[in-house]
Rosetta silent file (secondary structure, phi, psi, omega in degrees, C-alpha in Angstrom):
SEQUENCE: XXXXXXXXXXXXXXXXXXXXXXXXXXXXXXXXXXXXXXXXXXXXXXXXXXXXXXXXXXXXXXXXXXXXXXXXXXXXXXXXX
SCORE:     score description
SCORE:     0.000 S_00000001
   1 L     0.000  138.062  179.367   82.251  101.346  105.526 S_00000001
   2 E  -117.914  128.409  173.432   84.858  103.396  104.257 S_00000001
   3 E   -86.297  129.208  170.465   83.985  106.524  101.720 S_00000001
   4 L   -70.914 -175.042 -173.716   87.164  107.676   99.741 S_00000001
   5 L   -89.863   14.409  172.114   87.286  111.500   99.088 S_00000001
   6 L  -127.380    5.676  138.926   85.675  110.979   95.460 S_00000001
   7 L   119.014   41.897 -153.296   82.746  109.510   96.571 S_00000001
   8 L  -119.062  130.565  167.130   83.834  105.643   96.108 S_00000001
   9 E  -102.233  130.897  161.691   82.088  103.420   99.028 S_00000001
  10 E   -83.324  110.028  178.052   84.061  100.471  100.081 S_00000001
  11 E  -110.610  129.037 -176.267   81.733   97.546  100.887 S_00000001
  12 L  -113.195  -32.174  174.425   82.911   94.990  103.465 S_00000001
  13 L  -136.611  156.733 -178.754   79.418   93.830  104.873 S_00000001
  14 H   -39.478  -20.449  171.747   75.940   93.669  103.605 S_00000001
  15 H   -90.920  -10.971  171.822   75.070   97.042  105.599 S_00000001
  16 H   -60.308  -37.329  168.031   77.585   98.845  103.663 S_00000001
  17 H   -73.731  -30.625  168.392   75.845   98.107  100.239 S_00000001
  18 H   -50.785  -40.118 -169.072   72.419   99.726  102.167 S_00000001
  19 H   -65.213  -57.799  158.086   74.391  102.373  103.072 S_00000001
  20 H   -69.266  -24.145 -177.572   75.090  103.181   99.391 S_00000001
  21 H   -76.174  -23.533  177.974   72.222  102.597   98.077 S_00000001
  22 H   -59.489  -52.946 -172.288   70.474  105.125  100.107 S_00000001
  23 H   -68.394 -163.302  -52.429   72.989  107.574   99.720 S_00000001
  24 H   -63.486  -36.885  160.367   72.922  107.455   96.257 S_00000001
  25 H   -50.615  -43.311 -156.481   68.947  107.087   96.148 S_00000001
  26 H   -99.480   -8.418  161.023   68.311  110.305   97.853 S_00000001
  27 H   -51.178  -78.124  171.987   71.472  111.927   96.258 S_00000001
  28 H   -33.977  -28.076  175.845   69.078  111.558   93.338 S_00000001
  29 L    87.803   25.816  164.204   65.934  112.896   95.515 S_00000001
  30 L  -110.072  113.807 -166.924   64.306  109.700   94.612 S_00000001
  31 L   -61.624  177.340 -179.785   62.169  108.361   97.494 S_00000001
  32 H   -49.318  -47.674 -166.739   61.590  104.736   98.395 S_00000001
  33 H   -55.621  -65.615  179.374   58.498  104.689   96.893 S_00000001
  34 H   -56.609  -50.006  170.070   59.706  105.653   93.833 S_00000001
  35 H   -58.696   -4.803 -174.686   62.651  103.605   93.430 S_00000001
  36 H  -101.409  -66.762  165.075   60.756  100.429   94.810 S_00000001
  37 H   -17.997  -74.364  175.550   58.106  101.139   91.592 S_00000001
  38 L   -36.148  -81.048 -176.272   60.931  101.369   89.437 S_00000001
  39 L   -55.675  -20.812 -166.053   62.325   98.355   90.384 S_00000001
  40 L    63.563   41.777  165.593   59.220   96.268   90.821 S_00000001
  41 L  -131.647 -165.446 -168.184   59.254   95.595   94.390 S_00000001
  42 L   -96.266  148.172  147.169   57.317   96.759   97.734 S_00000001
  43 H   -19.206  -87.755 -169.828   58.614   99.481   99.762 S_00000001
  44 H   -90.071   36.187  147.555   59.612   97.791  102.903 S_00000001
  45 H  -112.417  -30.860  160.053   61.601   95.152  100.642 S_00000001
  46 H   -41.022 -102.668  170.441   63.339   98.750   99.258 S_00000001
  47 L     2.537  -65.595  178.592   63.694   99.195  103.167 S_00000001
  48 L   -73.359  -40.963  156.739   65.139   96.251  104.101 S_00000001
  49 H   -20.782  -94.052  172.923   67.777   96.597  101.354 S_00000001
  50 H   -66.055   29.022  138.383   68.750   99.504  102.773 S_00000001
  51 H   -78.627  -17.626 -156.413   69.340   98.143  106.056 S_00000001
  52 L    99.389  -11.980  177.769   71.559   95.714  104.809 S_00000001
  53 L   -92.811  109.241 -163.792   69.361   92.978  104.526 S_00000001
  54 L  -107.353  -13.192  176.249   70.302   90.997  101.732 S_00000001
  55 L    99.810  132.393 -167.247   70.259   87.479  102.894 S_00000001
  56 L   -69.446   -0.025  163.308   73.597   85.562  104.174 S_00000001
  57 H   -82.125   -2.650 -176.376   74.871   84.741  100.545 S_00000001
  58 H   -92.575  -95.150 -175.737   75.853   88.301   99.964 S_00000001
  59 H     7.669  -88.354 -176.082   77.496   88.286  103.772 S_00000001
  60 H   -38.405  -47.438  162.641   79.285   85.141  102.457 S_00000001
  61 H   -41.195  -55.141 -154.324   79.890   86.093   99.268 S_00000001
  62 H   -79.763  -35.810  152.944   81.388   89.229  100.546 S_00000001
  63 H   -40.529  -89.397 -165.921   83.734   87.320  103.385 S_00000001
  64 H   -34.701  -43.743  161.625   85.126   85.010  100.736 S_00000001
  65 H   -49.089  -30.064  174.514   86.059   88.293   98.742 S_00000001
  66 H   -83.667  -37.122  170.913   87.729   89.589  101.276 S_00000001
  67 H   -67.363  -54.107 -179.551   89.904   86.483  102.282 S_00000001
  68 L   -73.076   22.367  178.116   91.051   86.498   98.867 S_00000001
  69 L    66.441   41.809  170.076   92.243   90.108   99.106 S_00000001
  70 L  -111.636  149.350  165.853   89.640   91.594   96.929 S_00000001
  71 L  -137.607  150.131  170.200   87.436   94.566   97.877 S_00000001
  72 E  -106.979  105.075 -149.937   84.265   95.835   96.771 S_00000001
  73 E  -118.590  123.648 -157.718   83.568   99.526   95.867 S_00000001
  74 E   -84.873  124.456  141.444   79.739  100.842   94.758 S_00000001
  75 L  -140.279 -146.339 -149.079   80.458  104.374   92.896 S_00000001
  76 L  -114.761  148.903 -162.083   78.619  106.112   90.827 S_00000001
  77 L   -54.762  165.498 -173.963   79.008  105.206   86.450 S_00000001
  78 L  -101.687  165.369  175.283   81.278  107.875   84.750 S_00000001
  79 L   -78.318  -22.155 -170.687   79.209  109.483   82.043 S_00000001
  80 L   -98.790   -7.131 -165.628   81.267  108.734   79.319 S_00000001
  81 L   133.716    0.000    0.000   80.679  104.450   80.014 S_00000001
């Protein structure tokens, strides 16, 4: 995964979106628990998220973006919209 220097993640494979979401959870200080609540799921399905496991249509999904010369970058909403 590549981070730019403004805090932009570049996601090429399914552990790369885990990868942000963590960092971004606990940038907030909000644990698993909470953010699993929040969301209406279990924990260790929060957990596997942020491993990367997302299930081979994002993997696919994310190949096929990439063959067509697109990339995909999580960062964080501007304040203004």
């Amino acid at each position: 995964m590549v981070i730019s220097k403004n805090g932009d993640y570049r996601v090429s494979v399914p552990e790369d979106l885990g990868t942000a979401l963590r960092h971004f959870r606990t940038q907030n200080n909000v644990s698993q628990m909470e953010a699993a609540e929040w969301e209406g799921v279990s924990q260790p399905y929060l957990s596997n998220l942020e491993s990367g496991k997302f299930g081979s249509s994002l993997n696919h999904a994310l190949r096929l973006l990439r063959l067509l010369g697109c990339e995909v970058v999580v960062r964080r909403a501007s304040s203004n919209g």
